[in-house]
C-alpha positions as a printed Julia matrix, in Angstrom:
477×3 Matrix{Float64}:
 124.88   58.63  109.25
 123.7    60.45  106.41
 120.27   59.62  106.57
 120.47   60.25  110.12
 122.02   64.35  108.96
 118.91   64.11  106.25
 116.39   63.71  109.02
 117.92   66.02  110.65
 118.22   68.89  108.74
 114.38   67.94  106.92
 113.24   68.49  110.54
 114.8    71.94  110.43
 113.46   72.91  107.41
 109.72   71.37  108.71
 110.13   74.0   111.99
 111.11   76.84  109.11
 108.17   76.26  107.08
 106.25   76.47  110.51
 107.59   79.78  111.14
 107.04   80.84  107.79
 103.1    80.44  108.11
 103.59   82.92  111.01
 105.65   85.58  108.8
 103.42   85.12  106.25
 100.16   85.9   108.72
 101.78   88.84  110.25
 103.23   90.66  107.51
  99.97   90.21  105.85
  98.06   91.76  108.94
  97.9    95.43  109.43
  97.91   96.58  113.21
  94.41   96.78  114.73
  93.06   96.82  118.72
  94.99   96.98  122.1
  98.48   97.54  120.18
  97.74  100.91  119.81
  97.5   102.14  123.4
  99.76   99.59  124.52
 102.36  101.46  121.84
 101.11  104.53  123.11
 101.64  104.05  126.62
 105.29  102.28  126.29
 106.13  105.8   124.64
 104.38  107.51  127.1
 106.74  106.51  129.9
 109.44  106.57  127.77
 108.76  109.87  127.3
 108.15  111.1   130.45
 110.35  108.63  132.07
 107.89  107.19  134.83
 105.8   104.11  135.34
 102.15  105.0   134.52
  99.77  104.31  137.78
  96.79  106.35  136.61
  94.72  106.86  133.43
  95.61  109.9   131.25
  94.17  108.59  127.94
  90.13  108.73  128.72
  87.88  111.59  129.37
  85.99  108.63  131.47
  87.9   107.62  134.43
  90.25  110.22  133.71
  93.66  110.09  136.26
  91.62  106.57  138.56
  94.09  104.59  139.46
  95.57  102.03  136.74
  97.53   99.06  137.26
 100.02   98.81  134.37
 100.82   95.14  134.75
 101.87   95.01  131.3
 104.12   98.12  131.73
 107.53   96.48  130.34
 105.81   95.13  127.27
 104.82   97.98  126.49
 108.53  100.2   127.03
 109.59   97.57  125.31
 107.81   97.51  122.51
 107.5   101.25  122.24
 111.71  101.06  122.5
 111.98   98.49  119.52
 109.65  100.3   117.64
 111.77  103.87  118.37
 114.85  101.56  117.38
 114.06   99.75  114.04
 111.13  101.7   112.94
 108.4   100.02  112.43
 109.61   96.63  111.13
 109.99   96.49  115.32
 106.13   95.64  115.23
 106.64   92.4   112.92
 109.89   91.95  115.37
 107.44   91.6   118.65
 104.85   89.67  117.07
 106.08   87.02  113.95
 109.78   87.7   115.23
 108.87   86.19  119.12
 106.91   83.58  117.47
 109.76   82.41  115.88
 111.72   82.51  119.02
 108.64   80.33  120.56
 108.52   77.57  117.93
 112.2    77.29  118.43
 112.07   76.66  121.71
 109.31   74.35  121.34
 111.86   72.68  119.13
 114.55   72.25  121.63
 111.94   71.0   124.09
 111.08   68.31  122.35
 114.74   67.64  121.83
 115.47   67.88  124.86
 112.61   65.03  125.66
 114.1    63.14  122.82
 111.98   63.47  120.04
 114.41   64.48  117.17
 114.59   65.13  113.16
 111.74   64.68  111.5
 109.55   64.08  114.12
 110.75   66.86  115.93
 109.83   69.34  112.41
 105.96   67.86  111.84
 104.7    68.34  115.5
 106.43   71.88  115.41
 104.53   72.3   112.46
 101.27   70.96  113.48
 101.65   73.1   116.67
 102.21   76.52  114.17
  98.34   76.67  112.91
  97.38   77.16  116.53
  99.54   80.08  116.96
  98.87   81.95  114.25
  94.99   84.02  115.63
  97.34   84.86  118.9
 100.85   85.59  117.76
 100.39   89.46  117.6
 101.77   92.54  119.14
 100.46   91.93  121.95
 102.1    90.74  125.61
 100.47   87.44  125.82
 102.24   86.53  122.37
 105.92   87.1   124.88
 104.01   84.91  127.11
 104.19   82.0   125.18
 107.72   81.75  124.82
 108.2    82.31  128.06
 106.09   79.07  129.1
 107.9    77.11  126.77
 111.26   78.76  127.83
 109.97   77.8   131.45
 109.92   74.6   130.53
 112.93   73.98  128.95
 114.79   75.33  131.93
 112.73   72.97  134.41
 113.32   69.64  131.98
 117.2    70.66  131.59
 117.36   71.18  135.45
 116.11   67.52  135.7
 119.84   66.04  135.19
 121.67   69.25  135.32
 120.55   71.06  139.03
 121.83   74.3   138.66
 119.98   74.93  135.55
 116.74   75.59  137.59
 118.28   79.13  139.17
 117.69   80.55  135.56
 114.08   80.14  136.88
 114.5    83.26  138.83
 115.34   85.97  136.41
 112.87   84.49  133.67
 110.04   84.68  136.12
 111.21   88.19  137.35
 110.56   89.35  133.52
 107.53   87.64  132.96
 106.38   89.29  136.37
 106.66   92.44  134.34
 105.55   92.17  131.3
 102.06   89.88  131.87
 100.36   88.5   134.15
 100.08   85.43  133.1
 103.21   84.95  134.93
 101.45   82.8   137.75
 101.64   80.14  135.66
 105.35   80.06  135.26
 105.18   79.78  139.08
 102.77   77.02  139.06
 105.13   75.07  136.2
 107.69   75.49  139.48
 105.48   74.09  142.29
 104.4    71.27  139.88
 107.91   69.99  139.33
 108.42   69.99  142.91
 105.36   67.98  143.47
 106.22   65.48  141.0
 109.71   64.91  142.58
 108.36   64.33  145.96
 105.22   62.63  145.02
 105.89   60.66  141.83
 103.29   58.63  139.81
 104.51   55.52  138.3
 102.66   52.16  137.35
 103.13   49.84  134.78
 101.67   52.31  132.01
 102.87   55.8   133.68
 106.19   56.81  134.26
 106.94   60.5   136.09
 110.87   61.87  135.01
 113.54   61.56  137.85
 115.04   64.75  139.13
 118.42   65.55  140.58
 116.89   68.91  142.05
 117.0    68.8   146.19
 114.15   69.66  147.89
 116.3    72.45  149.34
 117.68   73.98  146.51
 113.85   74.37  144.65
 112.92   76.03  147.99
 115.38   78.61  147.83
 114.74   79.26  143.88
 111.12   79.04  144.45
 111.48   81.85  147.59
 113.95   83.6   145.45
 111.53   84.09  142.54
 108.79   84.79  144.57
 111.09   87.59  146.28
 112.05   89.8   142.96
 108.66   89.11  141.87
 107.99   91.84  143.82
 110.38   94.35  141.89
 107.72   95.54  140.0
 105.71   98.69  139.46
 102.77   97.45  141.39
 105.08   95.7   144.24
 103.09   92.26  145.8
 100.03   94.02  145.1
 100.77   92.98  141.0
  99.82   89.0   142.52
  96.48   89.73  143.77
  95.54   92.15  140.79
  96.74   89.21  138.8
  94.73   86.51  140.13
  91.98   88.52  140.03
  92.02   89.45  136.06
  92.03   85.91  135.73
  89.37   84.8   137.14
  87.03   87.75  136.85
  83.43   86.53  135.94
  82.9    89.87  134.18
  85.5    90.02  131.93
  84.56   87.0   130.58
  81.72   87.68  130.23
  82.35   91.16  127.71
  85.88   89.46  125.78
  85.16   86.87  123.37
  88.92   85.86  124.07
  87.85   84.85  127.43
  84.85   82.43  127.12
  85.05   78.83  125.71
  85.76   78.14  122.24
  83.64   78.22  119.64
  83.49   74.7   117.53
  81.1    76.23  114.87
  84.68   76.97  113.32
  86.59   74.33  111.7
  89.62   75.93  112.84
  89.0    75.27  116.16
  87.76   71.54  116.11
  91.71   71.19  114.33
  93.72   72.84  116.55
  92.16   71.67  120.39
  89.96   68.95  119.48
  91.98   66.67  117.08
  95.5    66.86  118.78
  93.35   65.89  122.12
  91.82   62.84  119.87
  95.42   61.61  118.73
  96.45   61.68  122.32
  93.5    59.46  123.33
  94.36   57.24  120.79
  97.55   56.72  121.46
  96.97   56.48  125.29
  94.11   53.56  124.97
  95.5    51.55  122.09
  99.38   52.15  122.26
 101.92   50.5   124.51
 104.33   53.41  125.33
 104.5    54.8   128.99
 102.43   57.98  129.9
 104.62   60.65  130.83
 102.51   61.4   133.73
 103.83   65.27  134.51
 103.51   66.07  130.96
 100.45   64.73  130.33
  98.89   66.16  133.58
  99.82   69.1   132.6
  98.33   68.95  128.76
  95.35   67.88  130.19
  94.84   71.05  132.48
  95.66   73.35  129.76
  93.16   70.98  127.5
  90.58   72.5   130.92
  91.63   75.79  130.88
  91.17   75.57  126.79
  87.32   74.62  127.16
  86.87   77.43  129.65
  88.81   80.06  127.98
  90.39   80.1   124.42
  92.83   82.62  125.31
  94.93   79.85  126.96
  94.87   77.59  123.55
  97.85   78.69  122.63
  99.95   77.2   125.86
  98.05   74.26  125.63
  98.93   73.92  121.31
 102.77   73.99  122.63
 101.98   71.26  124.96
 100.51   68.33  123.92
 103.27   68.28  121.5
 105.49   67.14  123.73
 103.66   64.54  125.29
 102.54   63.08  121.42
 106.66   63.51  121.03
 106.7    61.11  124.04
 103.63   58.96  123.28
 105.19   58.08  119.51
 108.71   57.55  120.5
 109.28   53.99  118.62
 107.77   55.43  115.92
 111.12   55.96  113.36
 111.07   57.36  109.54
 113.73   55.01  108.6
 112.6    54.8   104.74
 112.1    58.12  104.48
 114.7    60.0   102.53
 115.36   63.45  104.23
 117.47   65.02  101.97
 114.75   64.83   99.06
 112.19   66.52  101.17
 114.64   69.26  101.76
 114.28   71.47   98.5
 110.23   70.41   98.39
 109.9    72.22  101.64
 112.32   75.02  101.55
 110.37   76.07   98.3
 107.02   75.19  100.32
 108.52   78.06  102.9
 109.48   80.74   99.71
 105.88   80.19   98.5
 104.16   81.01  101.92
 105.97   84.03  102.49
 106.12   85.73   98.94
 102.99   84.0    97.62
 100.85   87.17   98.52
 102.03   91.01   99.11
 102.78   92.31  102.37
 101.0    95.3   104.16
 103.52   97.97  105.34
 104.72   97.21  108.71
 103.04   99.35  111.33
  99.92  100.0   108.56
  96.65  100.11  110.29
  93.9    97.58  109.3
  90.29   98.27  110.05
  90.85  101.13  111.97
  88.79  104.84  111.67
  91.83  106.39  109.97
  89.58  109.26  108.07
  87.45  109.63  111.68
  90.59  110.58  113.66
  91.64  112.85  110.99
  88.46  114.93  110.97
  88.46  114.71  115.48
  91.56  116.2   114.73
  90.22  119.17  113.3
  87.17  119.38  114.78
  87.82  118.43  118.45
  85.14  117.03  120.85
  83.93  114.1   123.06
  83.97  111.03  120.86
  81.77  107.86  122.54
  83.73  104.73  120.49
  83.69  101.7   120.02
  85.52   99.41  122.57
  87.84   98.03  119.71
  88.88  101.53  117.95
  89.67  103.2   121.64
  93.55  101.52  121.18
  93.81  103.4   117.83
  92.18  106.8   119.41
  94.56  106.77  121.94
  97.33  106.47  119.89
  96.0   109.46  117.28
  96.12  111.32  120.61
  91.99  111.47  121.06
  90.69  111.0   124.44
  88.3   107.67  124.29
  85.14  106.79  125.99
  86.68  103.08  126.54
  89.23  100.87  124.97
  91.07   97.54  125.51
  91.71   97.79  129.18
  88.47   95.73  130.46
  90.1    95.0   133.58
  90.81   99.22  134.41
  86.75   99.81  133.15
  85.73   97.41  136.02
  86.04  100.0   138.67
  83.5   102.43  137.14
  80.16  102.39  135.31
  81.47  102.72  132.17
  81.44   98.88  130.58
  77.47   98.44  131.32
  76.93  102.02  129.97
  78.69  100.81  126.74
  76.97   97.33  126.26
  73.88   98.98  127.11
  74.33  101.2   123.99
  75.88   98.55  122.07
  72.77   96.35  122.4
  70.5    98.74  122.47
  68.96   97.67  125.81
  68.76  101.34  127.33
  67.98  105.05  125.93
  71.64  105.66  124.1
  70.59  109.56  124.55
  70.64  109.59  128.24
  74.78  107.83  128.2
  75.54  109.98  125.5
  73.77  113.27  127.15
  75.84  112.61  130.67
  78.41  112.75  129.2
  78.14  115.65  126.49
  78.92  113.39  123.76
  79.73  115.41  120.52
  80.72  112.08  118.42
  79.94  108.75  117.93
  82.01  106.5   116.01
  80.56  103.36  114.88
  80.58  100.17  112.46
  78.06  100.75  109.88
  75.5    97.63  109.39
  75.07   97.51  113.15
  72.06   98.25  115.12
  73.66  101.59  116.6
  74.49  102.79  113.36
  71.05  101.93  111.9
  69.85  103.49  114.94
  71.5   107.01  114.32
  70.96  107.26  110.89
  66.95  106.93  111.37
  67.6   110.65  113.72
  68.64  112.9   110.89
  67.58  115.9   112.86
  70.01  114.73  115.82
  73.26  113.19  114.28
  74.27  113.44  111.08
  77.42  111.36  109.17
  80.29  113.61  108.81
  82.79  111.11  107.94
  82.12  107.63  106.59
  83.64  105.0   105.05
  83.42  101.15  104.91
  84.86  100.7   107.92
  83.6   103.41  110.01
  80.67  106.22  110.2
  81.47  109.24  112.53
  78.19  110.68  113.45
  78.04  114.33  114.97
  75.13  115.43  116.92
  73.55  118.48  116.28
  73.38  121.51  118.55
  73.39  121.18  122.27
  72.0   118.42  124.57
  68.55  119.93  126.45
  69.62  122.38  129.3
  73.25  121.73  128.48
  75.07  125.21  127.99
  78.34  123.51  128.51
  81.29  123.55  125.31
């Protein structure tokens, strides 16, 4: 019994130490990109007490239509934020990764993979997280998938469990849209209870679940789905944002992972490895639905790294599954205990922390001099977030998918590579500013025109360029 409690508790302190390397990343990480207007907007509504439905924050596009599908992230986090100060931004980011590896805890619990077993694959899964768990909505996403699942494994023996389906979904509904896959996590587990796989090496889960009663929560869901903002309308946008062509071609985020980086041979390909492994040499059942659905997040993963992080709280379970037999039975829990609890002290206090809320990277001196000296700024696509929140109106920012419906995002890569005439974008649209990374070919490009733009503000991280005089035939302030 007591090395049973040893196990145990080591396991507990193995998922702490886990959430301690996201702590440590976060407090470590001032606020940079899409937080900004995402901050901005939340207090916007707040504010004004509406749903936003049209853009007020760019001079381009200015009041087109805008589909806030993200709208109760954002009152949320601008609520938190108004509530706790801003220790609220370390709350929505390390705080609901916490909340995520916990519940990827109790999953695997909950599939039977316990103590310390339980602690090392939440561990292993933590490394994965950490480029993604930000302030952002997808990082609410991810406990949301795992919460999804939790509810659809307890539901297995325990029926009415699966009606907590319907308010989780109605939340995710409105605060990402990656909430069609909490719906497809539903249709699957009705599949897999009418249509199960099992052979001598793969074994699908029974279900207690009637075929009625998933009908009426799937219908159900699907019904205050459509108490959102954006009505049934939010579905199509949705599927659409996902499987636009053109945003992935512009977002890094959205095209397939990179493998020049170490980081990401550990965290897809070597978990993926293990599982092959373990499938062709071991002797334990497959769980088929789990490892069906591993392997089309392992898919989605090659086509798009922004889905790594569902798939990295995945094939843990099915590796919980795979290495069942396997027991630390000589292993003394309680020694490891203090070893790792002072493992989790050094992670978190090893280094200094940034002030919560501090920005990092971001044209702090720029804004304060646009401030002063007010005029069209053309930015760059990962400073319009901070703009917006200073209260400057922004040529573009984070919201690719609201820039699809004008001219705006080839107008912008066209100056950014340097394929086109910059002066004729800039000219159409009396630009006064442009604020750029120095060491780029734009920058290098400017600073060769003395006569035209000259530096007004610049600093390592940014170079405000002002143009001089008026654009040819222009009379306009």
């Amino acid at each position: 019994m007591r090395t049973r409690t040893g196990h145990r508790v080591l396991g507990w302190m193995l998922v702490l130490l886990g959430i301690s390397l996201l702590w440590a990343h976060d407090i470590r990480t001032g606020l940079s990109g899409d937080v900004y207007w995402q901050w901005e907007a939340g207090r916007y509504m707040i504010a004004h007490r509406l749903v936003l439905h049209d853009n007020v924050f760019s001079y381009t596009l200015y009041h087109k239509p805008w589909v806030t599908e993200e709208w109760g992230y954002e009152v949320l986090l601008a609520a938190l934020v108004n509530v706790v100060g801003p220790a609220g931004f370390w709350v929505m980011s390390a705080g609901v990764g916490t909340l995520t590896l916990v519940l990827l805890s109790w999953l695997l619990s909950i599939h039977g993979t316990r103590g310390i077993k339980n602690g090392l694959l939440v561990l292993m899964a933590a490394p994965g997280l950490l480029p993604f768990v930000k302030d952002r909505p997808q990082t609410l996403s991810y406990a949301l998938f795992v919460l999804m699942l939790v509810v659809l494994a307890l539901s297995r023996s325990r029926p009415l469990v699966l009606w907590w389906a319907v308010p989780l979904l109605w939340f995710w509904t409105n605060v990402h849209g990656s909430f069609l896959l909490g719906f497809l996590l539903l249709i699957l587990e009705e599949v897999w209870a009418r249509w199960p796989v099992n052979t001598a090496r793969v074994k699908t889960s029974g279900t207690q679940v009637g075929f009625r009663q998933w009908l009426e929560v799937l219908a159900l869901s699907l019904l205050v789905s459509f108490v959102n903002p954006n009505g049934p309308g939010l579905w199509v946008y949705s599927w659409h944002v996902t499987f636009s062509h053109r945003i992935s071609e512009i977002i890094a985020e959205w095209q397939s992972p990179d493998f020049h980086f170490v980081a990401m041979v550990l965290v897809i390909l070597v978990p993926m490895f293990l599982l092959v492994l373990l499938l062709m040499f071991g002797s334990h059942e497959m769980p088929w639905p789990e490892f069906f659905l591993s392997a089309g997040l392992f898919y989605a993963t090659m086509k798009s790294v922004r889905f790594l992080p569902y798939w990295d709280l995945e094939w843990p379970v099915v590796l919980g599954l795979l290495l069942s037999r396997l027991e630390f039975r000589r292993v003394s829990g309680w020694l490891g205990v203090p070893f790792v609890a002072i493992l989790s002290l050094l992670v978190i206090f090893a280094h200094p922390a940034v002030a919560p809320g501090a920005p990092s990277q971001e044209p702090v001196a720029a804004a304060n001099y646009l401030h002063r000296h007010p005029g069209r700024v053309f930015n760059m696509y990962h400073w319009g977030g901070y703009l917006i929140y200073r209260h400057i109106p922004v040529f573009i920012d984070g919201r690719t998918d609201f820039y699809l419906q004008g001219p705006e995002i080839q107008q912008y890569m066209a100056v950014k590579n340097l394929t086109d005439n910059p002066s004729s974008v800039w000219e159409s649209y009396n630009i006064r500013y442009v604020l750029w990374a120095p060491h780029t070919a734009v920058a290098t490009y400017l600073l060769s025109k003395p006569s035209q733009w000259r530096p007004v503000v610049r600093t390592t991280t940014a170079i405000l360029f002002a143009h001089q005089g008026l654009w040819a035939g222009d009379n306009r302030t």
